[in-house]
Each structure stands twice: as C-alpha cells, then as structure tokens.
N, C-alpha and C positions, 0 to 999 in steps of 0.2 A: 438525530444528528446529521443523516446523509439529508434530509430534506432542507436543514440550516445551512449546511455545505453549500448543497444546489442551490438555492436562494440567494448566497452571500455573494457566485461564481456570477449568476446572472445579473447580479446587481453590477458587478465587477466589468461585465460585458458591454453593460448599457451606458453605465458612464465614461466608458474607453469608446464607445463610440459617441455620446454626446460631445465629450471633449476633443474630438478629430476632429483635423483639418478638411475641409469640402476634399474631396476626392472623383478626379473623373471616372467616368462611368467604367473605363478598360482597366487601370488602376488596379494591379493587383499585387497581393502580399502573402505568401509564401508562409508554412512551417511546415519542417517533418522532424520528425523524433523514431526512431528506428522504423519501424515499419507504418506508422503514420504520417498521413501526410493532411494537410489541411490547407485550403484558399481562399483568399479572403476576396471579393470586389464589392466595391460602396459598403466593406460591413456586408453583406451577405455571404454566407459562411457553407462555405460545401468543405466535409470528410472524405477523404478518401482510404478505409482503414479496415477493407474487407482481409488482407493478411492478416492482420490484426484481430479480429474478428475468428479466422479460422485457427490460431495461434489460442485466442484462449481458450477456446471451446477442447483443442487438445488439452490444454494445460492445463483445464478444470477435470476435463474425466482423468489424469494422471494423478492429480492432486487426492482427488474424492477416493482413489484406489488404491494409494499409498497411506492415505488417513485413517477410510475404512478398514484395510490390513491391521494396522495398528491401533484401533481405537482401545484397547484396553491396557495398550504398553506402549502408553505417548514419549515414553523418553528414549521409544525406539526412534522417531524424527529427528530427536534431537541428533544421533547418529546418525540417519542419514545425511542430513542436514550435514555433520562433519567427514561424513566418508565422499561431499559433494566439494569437499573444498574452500568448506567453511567454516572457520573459527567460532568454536561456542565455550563461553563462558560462563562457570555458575559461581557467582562471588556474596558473599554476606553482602546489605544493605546495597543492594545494584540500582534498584530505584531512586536512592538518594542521590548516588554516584551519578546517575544518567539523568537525576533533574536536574543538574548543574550545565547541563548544555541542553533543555530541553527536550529531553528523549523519554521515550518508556520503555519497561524492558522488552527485552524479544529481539527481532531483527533491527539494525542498524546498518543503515547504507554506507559504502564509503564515505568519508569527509576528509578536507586538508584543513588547512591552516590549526589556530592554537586551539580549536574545539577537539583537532585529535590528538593535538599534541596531548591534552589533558586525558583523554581516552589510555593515549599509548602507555606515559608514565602510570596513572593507576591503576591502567587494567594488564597492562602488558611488562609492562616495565625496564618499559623502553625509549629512546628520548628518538620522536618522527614528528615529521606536521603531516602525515597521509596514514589514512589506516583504510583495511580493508574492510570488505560488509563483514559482518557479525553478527551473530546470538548472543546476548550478553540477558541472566534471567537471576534470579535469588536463587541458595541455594535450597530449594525448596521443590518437593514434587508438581511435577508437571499436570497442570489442568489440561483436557484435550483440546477442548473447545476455545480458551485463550492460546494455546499452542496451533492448533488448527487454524486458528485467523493469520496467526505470525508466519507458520510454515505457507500458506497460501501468499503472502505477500512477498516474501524471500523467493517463492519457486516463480513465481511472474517475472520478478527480477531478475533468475537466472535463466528462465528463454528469454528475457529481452524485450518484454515487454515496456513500452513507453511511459514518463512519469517518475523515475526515481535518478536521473542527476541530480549533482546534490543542489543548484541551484532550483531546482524546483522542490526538492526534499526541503531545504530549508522557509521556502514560498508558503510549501504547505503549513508547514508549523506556524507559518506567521498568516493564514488566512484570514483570521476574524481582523486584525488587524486591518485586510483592505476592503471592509465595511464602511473606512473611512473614504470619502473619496478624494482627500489630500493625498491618503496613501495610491490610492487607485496609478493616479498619473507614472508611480514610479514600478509600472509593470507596462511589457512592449508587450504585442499583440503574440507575439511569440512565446511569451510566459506565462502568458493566460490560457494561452491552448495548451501548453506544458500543464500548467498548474490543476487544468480542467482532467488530465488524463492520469495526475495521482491521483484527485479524488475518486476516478473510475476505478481506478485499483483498490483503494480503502473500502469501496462501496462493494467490490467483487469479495473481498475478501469477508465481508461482515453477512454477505446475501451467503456465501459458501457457510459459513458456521452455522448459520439460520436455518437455512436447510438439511445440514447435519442432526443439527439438535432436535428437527423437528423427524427425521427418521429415523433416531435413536430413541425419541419419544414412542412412534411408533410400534418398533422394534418389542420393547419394555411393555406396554399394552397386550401387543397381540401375547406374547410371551405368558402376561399374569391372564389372559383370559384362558387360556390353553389348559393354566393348569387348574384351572376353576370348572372346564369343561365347557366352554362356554362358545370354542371357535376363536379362530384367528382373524375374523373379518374385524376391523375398527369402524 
C-alpha cells in the first residue's frame, strides 16, 4: 500500500510538472506547513524539514514508551488519549457511521462543513458544522496493534506535525482518484507537498506497528525458549 501511495504521489508530481508553464530559471515557489518548509525552481525540489526530522524522532521514542508501557492494557491509550484532551468515542456500528463520510475508525481530524455536521448530530448530539479531532471506535476491545497505528497518528497531530488540515485529510482520502491526470490539474504545488507529508505520516505510523509487532514477536520467542531451556538468543 505505502509503495502504491509512493507511486501514485510521483506520478502526481510528474504530471504537475509536465503540465506547467516554462518557468524561469530564478522562479521560485514556496510551501511550509508547520515546521516544513519546501522550494520549488524549474520543478526542482529542495526540503528543508530538519525540525521536523528532530520533532519525530522525539515523537516516535514517546510514542514507542507510552505503547510499550501499555502494551497489555491498550484501552489504557484510549485514556490517555482522553486525559490529552481528546474526545473518544465507543458507539455500536461506528464503522458504518464513519463510512458515510469516508472515514475508518480510530482517530479523526477536525472537519467543518455538513460532513461534521452529520458527525456532531449522530455522534454528539449536537447540531455544529465544526468538530474537533476524535477517537470514535466499536464498542469493542481494543487490539494494540490497530490502536498503536491510530494513537501514533493522533500523537503526531498533537506535536504538530505536518499533513493533517483537513484539506489535505480530505486529498488524502481522495488519492487514487489523482491517478487520473484530469484530476492531477486540480491540485497546486502546495497540495501536493501537503498531500506528500500525510502519506509520510500514514507510512510512519504503519513502519511504528511493524516494528512493534516484530519485537513483541521477539519478546514471545525468546520467552518460550527460556522455558524450554533453550536461551534467550533468537
């Protein structure tokens, strides 16, 4: 999926720049998004997002130490998560509920207009066109490992991490769609570097469970050799 991602963005890239206007060589074009910054001349493309850079690497050993704490009482996240100032929800058929504006469960960024209104009245039960970010899940016990992706997504969002206004929240949802390159045209160079930095997020989020999963594998090995006699080495 992140390599289809990758594929779809650069495709995305190439024909934003086949379709540009000839541009002089000084010609420059501008984005930042909190702590990223990015600059374009002729289409040649410099990052500048070493903050960003040092921002997640804290954010991931935070993340990995608050998950590991918890790995055997996931719906201890769910609490933090609400003692952070953030609304979680656990409703009968939430899936359904949150495929009607294309969502899945777990975290949800803020949105306006009538996708929250419809949020507010069914889940809230309250009549807004603005809601804030959310956990909204079945009510059902909490897996770590699909919890562990969502809490890593959610906790990027609250340092501030680049990638989740909602107009690039809603971008993302709509990516495969600009495989089209009708579609392409109606994304600015600005959106696309936007658009490039949720998938950074999805992709950090999915690389963090990965590697969970692979040293609680571990973990569970050395453990059954131990008691076999056998040593701890894997």
């Amino acid at each position: 999926m992140r390599k289809l991602l990758r594929l779809i963005l650069n495709q995305i890239l190439a024909m934003q720049e086949k379709n540009a206007p000839k541009l002089p060589s000084k010609n420059l074009y501008s984005y930042s998004n909190g702590s990223t910054s990015s600059h374009i001349t002729s289409f040649a493309t410099l990052s500048f997002d070493s903050k960003t850079k040092e921002k997640m690497q804290k954010m991931k050993e935070d993340v990995k130490k608050i998950v590991k704490k918890n790995i055997k009482t996931p719906e201890k996240l769910l609490e933090y998560v609400e003692e952070s100032g953030t609304k979680v929800i656990k409703i009968a058929h939430a899936d359904k509920i949150l495929s009607y504006v294309k969502e899945q469960e777990g975290f949800i960024t803020p949105k306006s207009g009538f996708e929250a209104l419809y949020l507010n009245l069914v889940l809230n039960k309250t009549f807004s066109f603005k809601t804030d970010e959310m956990f909204v899940l079945r009510d059902l016990p909490v897996n770590i490992y699909v919890m562990s992706h969502q809490f890593h997504k959610w906790y990027s969002y609250k340092v501030g991490l680049p990638g989740y206004d909602e107009q690039t929240q809603e971008n993302f949802k709509k990516v495969f769609e600009f495989a089209d390159p009708k579609n392409v045209q109606q994304l600015s160079y600005a959106q696309i570097m936007a658009l490039k930095e949720a998938i950074k997020r999805d992709s950090e989020a999915i690389d963090f469970v990965l590697e969970l999963s692979k040293e609680q594998e571990g973990s569970a090995k050395s453990l059954e050799k131990i008691k076999k006699g056998e040593g701890a080495n894997i």
